[in-house]
SELOTI-840790 format. One line per 8 residues: number of its first residue (from 0); for each residue x negated, y negated, z negated of C-alpha. Coordinates in Angstrom, 2 decimals. Each point is the difference from the previous one (the first is absolute). Example, Ala and Ser with C-alpha at 12.3 -4.5 7.8 and 13.67 -1.06 7.14 Angstrom:
<sites>
0> -12.30:4.50:-7.80 ~ -1.37:-3.44:0.66
</sites>
This chain:
<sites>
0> 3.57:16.29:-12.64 ~ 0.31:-1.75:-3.16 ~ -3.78:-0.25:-1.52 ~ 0.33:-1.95:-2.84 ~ 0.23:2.33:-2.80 ~ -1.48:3.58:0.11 ~ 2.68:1.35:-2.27 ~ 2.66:-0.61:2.20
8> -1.25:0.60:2.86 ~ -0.02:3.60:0.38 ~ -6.76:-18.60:18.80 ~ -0.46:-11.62:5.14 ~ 2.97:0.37:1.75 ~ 1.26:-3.13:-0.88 ~ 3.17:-1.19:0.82 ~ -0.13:-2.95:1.88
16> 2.82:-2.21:0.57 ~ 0.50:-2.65:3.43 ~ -0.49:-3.56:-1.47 ~ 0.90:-3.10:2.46 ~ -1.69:0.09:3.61 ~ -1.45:-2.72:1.80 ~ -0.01:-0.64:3.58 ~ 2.79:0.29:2.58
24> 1.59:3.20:-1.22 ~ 3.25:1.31:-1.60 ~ -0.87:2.41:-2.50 ~ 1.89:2.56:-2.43 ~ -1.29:0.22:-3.37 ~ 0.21:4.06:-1.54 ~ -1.81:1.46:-2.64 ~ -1.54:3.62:0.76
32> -2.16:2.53:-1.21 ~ -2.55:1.20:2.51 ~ -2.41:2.49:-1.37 ~ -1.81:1.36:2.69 ~ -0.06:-3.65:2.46 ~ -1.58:-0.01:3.09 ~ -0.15:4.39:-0.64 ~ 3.75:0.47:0.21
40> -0.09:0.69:3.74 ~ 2.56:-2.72:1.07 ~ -1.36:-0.44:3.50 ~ 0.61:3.61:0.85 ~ 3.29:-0.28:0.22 ~ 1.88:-0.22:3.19 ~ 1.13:-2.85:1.62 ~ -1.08:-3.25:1.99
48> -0.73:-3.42:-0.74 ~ 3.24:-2.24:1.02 ~ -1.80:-2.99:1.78 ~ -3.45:0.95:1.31 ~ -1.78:-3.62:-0.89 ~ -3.04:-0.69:-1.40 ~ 0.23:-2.50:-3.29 ~ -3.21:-0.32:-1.47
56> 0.45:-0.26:-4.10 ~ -1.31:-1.57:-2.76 ~ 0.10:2.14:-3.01 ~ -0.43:-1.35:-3.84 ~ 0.10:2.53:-2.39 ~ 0.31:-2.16:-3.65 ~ 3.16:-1.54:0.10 ~ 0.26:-3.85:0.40
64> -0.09:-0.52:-3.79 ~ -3.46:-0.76:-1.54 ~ 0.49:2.26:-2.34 ~ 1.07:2.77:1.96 ~ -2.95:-1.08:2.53 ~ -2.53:0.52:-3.54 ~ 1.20:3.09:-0.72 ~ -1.03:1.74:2.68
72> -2.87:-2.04:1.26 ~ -1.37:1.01:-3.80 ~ 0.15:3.22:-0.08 ~ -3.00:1.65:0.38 ~ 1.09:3.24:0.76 ~ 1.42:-0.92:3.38 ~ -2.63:0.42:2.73 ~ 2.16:0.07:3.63
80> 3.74:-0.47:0.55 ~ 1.62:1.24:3.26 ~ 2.92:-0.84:1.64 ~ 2.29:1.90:2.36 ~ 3.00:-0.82:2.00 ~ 2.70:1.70:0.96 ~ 3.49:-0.48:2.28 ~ 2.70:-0.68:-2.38
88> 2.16:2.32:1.66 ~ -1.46:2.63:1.42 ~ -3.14:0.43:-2.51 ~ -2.62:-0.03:3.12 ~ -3.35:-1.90:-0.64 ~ -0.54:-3.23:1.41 ~ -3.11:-0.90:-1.33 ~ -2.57:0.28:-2.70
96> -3.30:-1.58:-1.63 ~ -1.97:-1.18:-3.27 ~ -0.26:-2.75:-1.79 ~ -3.14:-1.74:-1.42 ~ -0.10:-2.26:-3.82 ~ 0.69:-3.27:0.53 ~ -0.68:-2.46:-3.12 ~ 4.62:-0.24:-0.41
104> 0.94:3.11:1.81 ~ -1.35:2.85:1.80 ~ 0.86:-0.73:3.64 ~ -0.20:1.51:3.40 ~ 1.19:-0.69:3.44 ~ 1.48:3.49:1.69 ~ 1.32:0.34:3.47 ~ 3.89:1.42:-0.20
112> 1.34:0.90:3.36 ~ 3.61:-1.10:-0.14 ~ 2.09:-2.57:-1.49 ~ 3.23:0.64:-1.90 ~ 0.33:1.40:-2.94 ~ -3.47:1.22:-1.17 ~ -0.23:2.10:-3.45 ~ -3.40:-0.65:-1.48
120> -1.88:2.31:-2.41 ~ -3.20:-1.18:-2.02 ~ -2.36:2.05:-2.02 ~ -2.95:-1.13:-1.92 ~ -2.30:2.88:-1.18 ~ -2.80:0.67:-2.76 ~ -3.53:0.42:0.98 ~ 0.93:4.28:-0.46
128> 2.51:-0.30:2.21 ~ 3.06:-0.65:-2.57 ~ 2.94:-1.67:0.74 ~ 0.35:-3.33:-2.16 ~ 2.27:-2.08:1.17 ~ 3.09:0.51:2.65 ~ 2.27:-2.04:1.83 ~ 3.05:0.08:2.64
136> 2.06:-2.62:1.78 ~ 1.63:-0.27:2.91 ~ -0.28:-3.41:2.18 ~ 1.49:-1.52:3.15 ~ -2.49:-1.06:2.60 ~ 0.11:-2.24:2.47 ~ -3.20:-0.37:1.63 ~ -3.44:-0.91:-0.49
144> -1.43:-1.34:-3.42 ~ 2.87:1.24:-1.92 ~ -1.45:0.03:-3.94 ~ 1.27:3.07:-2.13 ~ -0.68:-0.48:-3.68 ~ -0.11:3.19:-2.95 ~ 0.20:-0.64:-3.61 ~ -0.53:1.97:-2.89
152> 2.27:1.36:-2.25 ~ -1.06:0.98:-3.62 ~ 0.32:3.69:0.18 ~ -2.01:3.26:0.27 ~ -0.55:3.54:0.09 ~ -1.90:1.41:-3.00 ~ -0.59:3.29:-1.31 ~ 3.21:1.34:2.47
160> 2.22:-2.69:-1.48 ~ 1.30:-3.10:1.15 ~ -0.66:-2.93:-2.18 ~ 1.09:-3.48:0.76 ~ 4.08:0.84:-0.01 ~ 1.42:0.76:-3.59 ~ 2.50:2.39:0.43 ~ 3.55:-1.42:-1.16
168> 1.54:3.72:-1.44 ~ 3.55:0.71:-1.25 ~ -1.90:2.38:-0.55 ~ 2.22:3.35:1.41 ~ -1.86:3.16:0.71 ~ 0.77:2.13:3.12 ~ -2.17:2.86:1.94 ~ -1.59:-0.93:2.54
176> -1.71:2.95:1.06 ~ 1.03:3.06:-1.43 ~ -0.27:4.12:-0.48 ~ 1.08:0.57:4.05 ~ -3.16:-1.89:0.66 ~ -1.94:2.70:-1.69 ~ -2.03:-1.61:-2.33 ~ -2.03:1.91:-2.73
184> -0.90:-1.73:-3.16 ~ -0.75:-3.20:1.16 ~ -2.50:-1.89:-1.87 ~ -0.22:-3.65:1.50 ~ 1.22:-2.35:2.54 ~ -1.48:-3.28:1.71 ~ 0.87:-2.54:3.13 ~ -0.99:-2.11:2.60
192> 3.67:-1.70:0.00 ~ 0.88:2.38:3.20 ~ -0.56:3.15:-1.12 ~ -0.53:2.15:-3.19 ~ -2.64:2.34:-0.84 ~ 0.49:3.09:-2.52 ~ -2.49:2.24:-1.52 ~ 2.27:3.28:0.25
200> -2.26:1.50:-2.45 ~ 1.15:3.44:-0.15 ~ 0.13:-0.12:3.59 ~ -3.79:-1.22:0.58 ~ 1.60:-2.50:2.78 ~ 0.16:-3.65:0.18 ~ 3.60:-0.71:1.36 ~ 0.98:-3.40:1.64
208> 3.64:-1.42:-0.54 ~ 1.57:-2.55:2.32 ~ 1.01:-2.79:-2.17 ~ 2.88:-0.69:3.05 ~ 1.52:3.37:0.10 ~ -1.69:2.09:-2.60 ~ -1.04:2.72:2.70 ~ -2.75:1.99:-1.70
216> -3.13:1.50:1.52 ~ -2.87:1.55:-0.48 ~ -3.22:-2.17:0.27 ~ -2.63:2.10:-0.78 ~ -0.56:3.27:-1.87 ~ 1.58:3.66:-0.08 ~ 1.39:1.66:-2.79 ~ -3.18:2.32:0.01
224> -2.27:-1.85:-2.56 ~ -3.63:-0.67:0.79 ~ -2.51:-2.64:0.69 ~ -0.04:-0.16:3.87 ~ -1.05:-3.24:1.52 ~ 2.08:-0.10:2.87 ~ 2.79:-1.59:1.92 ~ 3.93:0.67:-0.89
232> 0.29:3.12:-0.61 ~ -3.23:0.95:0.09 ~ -0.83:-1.54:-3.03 ~ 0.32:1.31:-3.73 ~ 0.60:-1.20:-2.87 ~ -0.03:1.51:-3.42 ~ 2.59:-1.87:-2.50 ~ -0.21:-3.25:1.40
240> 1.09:-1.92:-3.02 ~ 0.02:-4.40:0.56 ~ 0.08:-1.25:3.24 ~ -0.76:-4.08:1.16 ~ -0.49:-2.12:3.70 ~ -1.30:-2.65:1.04 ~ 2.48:0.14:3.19 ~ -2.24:1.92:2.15
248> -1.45:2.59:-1.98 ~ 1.69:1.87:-2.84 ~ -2.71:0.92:-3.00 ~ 1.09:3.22:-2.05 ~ -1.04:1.45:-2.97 ~ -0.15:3.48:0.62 ~ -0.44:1.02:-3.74 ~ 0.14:3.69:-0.31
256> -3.48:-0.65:3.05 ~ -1.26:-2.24:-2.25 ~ -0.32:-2.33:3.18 ~ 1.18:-3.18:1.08 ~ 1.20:0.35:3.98 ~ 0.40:-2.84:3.09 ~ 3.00:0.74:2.40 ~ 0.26:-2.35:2.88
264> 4.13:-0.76:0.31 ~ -0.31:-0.37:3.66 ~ -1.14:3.64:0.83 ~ -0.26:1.78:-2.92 ~ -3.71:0.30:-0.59 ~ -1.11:1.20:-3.16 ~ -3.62:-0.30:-1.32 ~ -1.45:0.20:-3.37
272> -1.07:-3.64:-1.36 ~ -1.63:1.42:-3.30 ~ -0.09:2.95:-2.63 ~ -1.42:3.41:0.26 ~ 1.76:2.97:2.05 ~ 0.45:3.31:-1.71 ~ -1.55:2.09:-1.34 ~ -2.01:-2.78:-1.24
280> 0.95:-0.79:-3.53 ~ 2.35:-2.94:-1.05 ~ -1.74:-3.01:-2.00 ~ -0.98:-3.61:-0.50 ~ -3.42:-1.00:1.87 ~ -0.09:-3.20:2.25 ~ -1.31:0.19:3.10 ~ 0.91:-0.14:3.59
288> 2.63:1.76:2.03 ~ -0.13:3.66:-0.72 ~ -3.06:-0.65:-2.75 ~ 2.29:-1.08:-2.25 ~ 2.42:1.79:-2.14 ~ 3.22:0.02:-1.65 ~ 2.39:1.67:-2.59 ~ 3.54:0.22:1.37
296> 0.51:-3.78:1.18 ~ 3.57:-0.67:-0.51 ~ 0.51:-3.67:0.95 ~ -1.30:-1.79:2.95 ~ 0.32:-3.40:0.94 ~ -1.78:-2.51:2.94 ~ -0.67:-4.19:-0.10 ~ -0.75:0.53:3.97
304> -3.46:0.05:-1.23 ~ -0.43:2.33:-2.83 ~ 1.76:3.45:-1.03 ~ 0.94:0.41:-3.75 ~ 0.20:3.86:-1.51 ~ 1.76:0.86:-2.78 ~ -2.63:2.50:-0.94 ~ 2.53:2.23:-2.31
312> -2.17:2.26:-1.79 ~ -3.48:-2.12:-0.06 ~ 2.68:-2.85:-1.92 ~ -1.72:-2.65:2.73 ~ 0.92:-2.13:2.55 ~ -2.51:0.29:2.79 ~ -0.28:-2.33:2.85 ~ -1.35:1.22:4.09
320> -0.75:-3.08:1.99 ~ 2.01:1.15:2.82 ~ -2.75:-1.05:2.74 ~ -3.11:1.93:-1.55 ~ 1.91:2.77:-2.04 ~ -2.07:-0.98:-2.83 ~ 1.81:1.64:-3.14 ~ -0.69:-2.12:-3.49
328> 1.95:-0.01:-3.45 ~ 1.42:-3.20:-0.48 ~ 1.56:0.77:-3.22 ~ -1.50:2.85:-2.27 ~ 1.25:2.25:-3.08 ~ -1.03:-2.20:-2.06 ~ 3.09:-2.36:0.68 ~ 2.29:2.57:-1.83
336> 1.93:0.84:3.28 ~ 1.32:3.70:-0.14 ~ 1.51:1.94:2.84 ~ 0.11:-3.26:2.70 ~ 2.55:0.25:2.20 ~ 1.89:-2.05:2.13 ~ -1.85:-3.38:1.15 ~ 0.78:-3.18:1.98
344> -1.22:-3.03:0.66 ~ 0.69:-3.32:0.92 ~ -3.73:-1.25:0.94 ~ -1.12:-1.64:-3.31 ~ 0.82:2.90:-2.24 ~ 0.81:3.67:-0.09 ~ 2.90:1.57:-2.01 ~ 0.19:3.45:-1.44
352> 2.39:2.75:-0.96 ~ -2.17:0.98:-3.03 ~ 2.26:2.96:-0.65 ~ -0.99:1.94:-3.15 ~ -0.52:-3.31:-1.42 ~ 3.51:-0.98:0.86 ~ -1.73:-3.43:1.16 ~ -0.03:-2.01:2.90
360> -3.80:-1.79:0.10 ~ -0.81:-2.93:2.03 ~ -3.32:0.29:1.27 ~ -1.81:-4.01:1.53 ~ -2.29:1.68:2.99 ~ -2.10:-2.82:0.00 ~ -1.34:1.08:-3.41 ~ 1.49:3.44:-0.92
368> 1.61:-1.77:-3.41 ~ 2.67:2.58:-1.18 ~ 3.18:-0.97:-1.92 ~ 3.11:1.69:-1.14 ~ 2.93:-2.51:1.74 ~ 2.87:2.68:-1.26 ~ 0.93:3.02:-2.47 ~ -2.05:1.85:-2.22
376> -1.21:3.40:-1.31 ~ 2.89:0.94:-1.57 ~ 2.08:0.67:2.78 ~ 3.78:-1.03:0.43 ~ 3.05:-1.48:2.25 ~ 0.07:-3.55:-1.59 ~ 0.10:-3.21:2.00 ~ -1.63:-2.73:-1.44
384> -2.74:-2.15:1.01 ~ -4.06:1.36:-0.31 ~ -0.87:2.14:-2.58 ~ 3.82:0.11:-1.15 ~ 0.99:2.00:3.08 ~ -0.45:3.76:-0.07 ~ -0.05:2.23:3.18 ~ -0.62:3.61:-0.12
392> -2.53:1.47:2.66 ~ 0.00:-2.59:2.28 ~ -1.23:1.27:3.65 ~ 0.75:-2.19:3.31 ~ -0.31:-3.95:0.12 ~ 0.66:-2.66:2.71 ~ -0.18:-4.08:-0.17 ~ 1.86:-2.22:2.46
400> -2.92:-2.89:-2.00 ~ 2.35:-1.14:-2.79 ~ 1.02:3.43:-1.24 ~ -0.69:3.49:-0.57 ~ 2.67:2.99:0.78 ~ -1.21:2.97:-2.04 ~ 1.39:3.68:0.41 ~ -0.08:0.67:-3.42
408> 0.03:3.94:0.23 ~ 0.74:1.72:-3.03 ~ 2.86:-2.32:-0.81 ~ 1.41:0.07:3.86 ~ 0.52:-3.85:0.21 ~ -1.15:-2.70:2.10 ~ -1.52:-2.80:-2.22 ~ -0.90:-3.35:0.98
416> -2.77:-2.37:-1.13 ~ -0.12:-3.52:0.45 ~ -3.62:-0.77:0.20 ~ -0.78:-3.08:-1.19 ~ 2.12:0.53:-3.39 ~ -0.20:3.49:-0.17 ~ 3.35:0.37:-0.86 ~ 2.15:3.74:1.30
424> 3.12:0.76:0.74 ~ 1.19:3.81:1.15 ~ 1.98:-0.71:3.59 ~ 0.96:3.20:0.62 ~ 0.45:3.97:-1.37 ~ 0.37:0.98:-3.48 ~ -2.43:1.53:-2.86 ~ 3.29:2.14:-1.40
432> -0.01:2.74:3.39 ~ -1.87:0.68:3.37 ~ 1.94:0.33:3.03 ~ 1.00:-0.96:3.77 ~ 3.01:-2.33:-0.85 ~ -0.19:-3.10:2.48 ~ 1.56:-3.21:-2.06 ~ -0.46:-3.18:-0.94
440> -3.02:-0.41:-2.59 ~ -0.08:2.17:-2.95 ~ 3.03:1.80:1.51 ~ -2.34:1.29:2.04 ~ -2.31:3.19:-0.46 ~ -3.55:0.93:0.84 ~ -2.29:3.53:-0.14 ~ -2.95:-1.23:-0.74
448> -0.43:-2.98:1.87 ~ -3.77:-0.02:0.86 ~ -0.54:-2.75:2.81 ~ 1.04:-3.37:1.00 ~ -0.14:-2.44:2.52 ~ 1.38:-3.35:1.03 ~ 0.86:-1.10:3.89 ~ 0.87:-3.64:-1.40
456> 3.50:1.16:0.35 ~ 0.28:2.88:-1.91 ~ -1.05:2.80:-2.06 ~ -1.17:3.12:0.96 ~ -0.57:3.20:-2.66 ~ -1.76:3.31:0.50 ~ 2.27:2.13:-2.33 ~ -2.12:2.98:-0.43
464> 2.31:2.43:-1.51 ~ 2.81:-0.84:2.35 ~ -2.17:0.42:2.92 ~ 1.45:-3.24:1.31 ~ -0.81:-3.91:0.67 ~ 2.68:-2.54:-1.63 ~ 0.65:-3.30:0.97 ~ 0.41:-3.06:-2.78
472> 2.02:-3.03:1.60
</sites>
């Protein structure tokens, strides 16, 4: 749904790449996306280990660079790694253990019981439990005191988006996901680089999309609306608008509740983080878990650490420190927003869809300074760079960390802003008519585009009055 103006209107996986190993090894170098390491179930499959031989391992996760090395080593927020092993081949575990923070590296020594080809996965993990940083390689062993060595690659998962990658873009339109999935109305869309998650708002389900052969399910939620706490099915939703992850849990904001809801992607668990249930009334107090209140939150985003709300009719952003559920308003009316909508984040800053001020705002967390970085009041379809750009009800936003992808609703077109100049552009759809048409760029036509997200690779739109997800290459 387009919110912007009333008078028409009637969610750290981080990549990590293989760099150089040391020790007496072959090794292939491959670039992945694993959002749910060392959860995925890999060792469940079937299968045997080719060469039933013990070679103890040495383990390095930091990458033989001293750089690399200091970038994980200083982050904080990284408080145990794991590693598991796996046959190459046949996807049976071999082995498995931790590593502890060395002064270079975090290392480990884990007991693997073959030699061969040996696929290792690493995970390091947030005090909470969140997934930080991720790794994969597979290595040749030969025996005992073999030395296996991760390094980090610049990339992440924040606020269901994959930053790190800048998506190259033609940019031609096609549906993805379309009506003979059954979508109704849907409102937002966010990833964990595998999968994509949909607030099917009409619907009251969150639907997951694989990203590999865009089979569509339901995650959790029935089309009966309520405000169930529950697992699959058994949970309800009413309107879930905005939905974000963190690549094990999606966060929704289930706006017509007034709530903000947890569902764990592994089994479908929902629970409600914070906001009142019915029949209690909507509003704006702070406070923790279901203390606190809200006023149809449209726009949800996560660091790892913190949630962000686009509180929609308080005109806040409010922040819930994901760990405590404590509920606080980061940014208040007085900053001008009106009718917040989509949000994202890249860590240092957030960025909203300030729709019926036709604005997108950049928001510095570390202080809650707010400035306009494009358009204005007046409303428009221009290009232009800042204030000289003009969007018209602006609703869903993504960043891949050097630019934003807005699904500027009212005028159906996909903008993009380059964030350290400001400057847009329009990539795709045209002001002139809505439609379905798939095309290259402004040959191409939206409904109401109303979400957005970025795999690193690609695009990905909630068209709300389509009832269908497009694809931007």
């Amino acid at each position: 749904m387009c919110r912007g103006i009333t008078a028409l209107n009637s969610l750290t996986t981080r990549y990590r790449s293989i760099v150089p190993v040391f020790g007496l090894l072959a090794f292939v170098s491959i670039l992945i996306a694993c959002s749910n390491a060392l959860q995925s179930g890999k060792g469940a499959q079937s299968g045997s280990a080719a060469t039933a031989k013990s070679a103890s391992v040495d383990v390095a996760l930091g990458g033989l660079g001293p750089s690399a090395a200091k970038s994980l080593i200083g982050d904080s927020a990284v408080a145990s790694v794991k590693i598991l092993a796996y046959d190459a081949g046949s996807g049976a575990a071999v082995g498995s253990g931790s590593l502890t923070k060395g002064t270079s590296y975090w290392n480990g020594n884990i007991t693997v019981s073959e030699t061969g080809s040996v696929l290792f996965e690493a995970a390091a993990y947030t005090s909470a439990g969140s997934l930080d940083y991720c790794g994969e390689m597979t290595a040749t062993l030969t025996g005992k005191g073999d030395k296996v060595s991760i390094g980090v690659l610049a990339a992440s998962l924040y606020a269901g988006s994959i930053h790190g990658n800048v998506p190259s873009l033609s940019p031609v339109v096609s549906t993805f996901a379309g009506s003979t999935a059954g979508f109704s109305l849907p409102t937002d869309v966010a990833t964990d680089g595998t999968n994509l998650y949909v607030a099917d708002s009409n619907h009251n389900e969150i639907r997951k999309i694989a990203i590999s052969t865009g089979a569509v399910t339901t995650l959790a939620g029935s089309t009966q609306s309520g405000h169930l706490d529950g697992t699959g099915a058994g949970a309800t939703f009413n309107g879930p608008y905005a939905v974000t992850t963190d690549g094990m849990s999606l966060y929704v904001a289930d706006s017509l509740n007034n709530e903000i809801r947890k569902i764990v992607i592994a089994t479908g668990e929902v629970s409600t983080l914070a906001g009142s249930p019915p029949p209690a009334l909507s509003g704006n107090t702070n406070g923790t878990g279901t203390n606190a209140k809200f006023d149809d939150p449209d726009g949800i985003a996560t660091d790892g650490t913190n949630l962000y709300v686009a509180d929609y009719n308080n005109n806040e952003i409010r922040k819930i420190v994901i760990s405590t559920r404590a509920v606080t308003t980061l940014v208040g009316a007085a900053a001008g927003l009106n009718g917040p909508g989509g949000i994202a984040t890249d860590g240092t800053s957030l960025y909203v869809a300030d729709s019926s001020n036709n604005e997108i705002r950049k928001i510095l967390i570390s202080t809650g300074a707010v400035t306009t970085l494009a358009g204005s009041i007046s409303g428009g379809h221009t290009d232009g760079t800042g204030t000289a750009a003009s969007f018209t009800g602006p609703q869903g936003i993504t960043t891949d960390g050097a630019n934003l992808y807005v699904a500027d609703c009212l005028n159906n077109e996909i903008r993009k802003i380059v964030i350290a100049t400001g400057a847009v552009t329009t990539l795709a759809g045209s002001y002139k008519s809505s439609g379905s048409s798939d095309g290259k760029g402004t040959a191409a036509k939206f409904n109401g585009p109303n979400g957005i997200t970025t795999d690193g690779t690609n695009l990905y739109v909630a068209d709300y009055s389509n009832n269908e997800i497009r694809r931007i290459q």
